[in-house]
C-alpha positions in Angstrom: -22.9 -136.5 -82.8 -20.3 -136.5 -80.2 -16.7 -135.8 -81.0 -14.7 -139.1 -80.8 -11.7 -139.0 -78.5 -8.7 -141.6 -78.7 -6.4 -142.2 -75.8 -4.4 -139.8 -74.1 -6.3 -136.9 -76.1 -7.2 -134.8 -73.0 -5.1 -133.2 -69.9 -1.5 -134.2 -71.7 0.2 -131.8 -69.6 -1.2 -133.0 -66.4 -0.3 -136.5 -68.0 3.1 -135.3 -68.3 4.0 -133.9 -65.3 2.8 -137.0 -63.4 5.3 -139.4 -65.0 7.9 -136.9 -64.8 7.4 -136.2 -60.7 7.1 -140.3 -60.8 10.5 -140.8 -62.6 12.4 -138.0 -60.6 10.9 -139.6 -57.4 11.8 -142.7 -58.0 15.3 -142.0 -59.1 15.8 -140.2 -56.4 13.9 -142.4 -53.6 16.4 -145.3 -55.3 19.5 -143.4 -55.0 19.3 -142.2 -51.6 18.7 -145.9 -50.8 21.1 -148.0 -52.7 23.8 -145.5 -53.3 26.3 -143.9 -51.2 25.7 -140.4 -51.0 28.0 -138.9 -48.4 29.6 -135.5 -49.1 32.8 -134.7 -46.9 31.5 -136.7 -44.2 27.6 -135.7 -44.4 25.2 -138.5 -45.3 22.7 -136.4 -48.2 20.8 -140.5 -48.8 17.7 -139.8 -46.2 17.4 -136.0 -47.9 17.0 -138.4 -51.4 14.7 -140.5 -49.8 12.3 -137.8 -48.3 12.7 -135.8 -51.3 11.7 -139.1 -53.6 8.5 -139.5 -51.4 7.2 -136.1 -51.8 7.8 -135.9 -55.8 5.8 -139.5 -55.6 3.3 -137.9 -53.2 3.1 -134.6 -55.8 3.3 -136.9 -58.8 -0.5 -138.4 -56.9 -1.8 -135.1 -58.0 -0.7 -135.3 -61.4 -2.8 -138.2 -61.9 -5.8 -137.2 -60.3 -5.9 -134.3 -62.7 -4.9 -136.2 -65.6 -7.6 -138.7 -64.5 -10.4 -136.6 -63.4 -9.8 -134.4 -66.8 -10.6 -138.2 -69.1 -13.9 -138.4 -67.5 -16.3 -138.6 -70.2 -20.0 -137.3 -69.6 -22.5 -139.8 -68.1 -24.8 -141.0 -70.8 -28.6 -140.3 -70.6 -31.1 -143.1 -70.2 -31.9 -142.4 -73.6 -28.6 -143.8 -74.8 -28.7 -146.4 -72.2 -31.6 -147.8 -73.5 -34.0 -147.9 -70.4 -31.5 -150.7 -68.5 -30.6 -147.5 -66.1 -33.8 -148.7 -64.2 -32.0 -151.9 -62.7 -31.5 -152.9 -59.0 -29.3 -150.9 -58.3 -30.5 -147.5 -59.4 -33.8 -148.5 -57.3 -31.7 -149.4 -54.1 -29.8 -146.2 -54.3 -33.1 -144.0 -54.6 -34.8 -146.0 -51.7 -31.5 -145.3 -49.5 -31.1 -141.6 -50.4 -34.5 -141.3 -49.7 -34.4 -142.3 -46.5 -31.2 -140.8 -45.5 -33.4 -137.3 -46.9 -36.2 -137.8 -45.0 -36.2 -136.3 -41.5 -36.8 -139.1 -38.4 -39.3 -138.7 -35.7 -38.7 -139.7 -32.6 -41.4 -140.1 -29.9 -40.7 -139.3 -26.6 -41.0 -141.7 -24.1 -43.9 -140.0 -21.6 
C-alpha cells in the first residue's frame, strides 16, 4: 500500500522560502511605494520597489519547487478502473499520432 501523505508533508523548505521571499517582497514593494524613503536628500523608494519585484519574482521559484515536489505519481489504469480509455485519451493518441508520422508531399510535375 502507498504511504498516505497529509498536507504540506513534502518540499517544506521550498514551501518556506517562497512565503518568506513573498512577505519580504511585499513589504518592501509596499514601502518604497507608500512611504517616504529619502536619506539626506536621495530618494531609496524605486530601489524598494525594484528590489520588492525581484524577491516576488524569486519567491515564483519557490513555488514551482514547492509545487512540482507535491506531485503525486499518476495512477495506473489498473487503479483507474479502465475509465482511462475515454475521449479524450483517444483524441490525444490520434493527434500525437499524426504529429509522429512523417508527411508526404507530391511534387507537382
Amino acid at each position: 500500500m502507498a504511504p498516505k501523505y497529509d498536507g504540506l508533508s513534502h518540499c517544506k523548505l521550498a514551501l518556506v522560502f517562497a512565503v518568506l521571499m513573498d512577505l519580504l517582497g511585499a513589504v518592501s514593494l509596499l514601502l518604497g511605494v507608500f512611504a517616504p524613503m529619502e536619506i539626506q536628500g536621495r530618494d531609496f523608494g524605486d530601489l524598494l520597489v525594484y528590489t520588492g519585484a525581484l524577491l516576488v519574482l524569486m519567491s515564483l521559484a519557490g513555488w514551482v519547487m514547492w509545487y512540482s515536489g507535491n506531485i503525486e505519481g499518476l495512477t495506473s489504469k489498473k487503479d483507474l478502473g479502465g475509465i482511462v480509455d475515454g475521449a479524450m485519451d483517444r483524441l490525444a493518441r490520434s493527434l500525437s499520432r499524426k504529429i509522429r508520422l512523417p508527411r508526404t508531399h507530391s511534387s507537382p510535375t
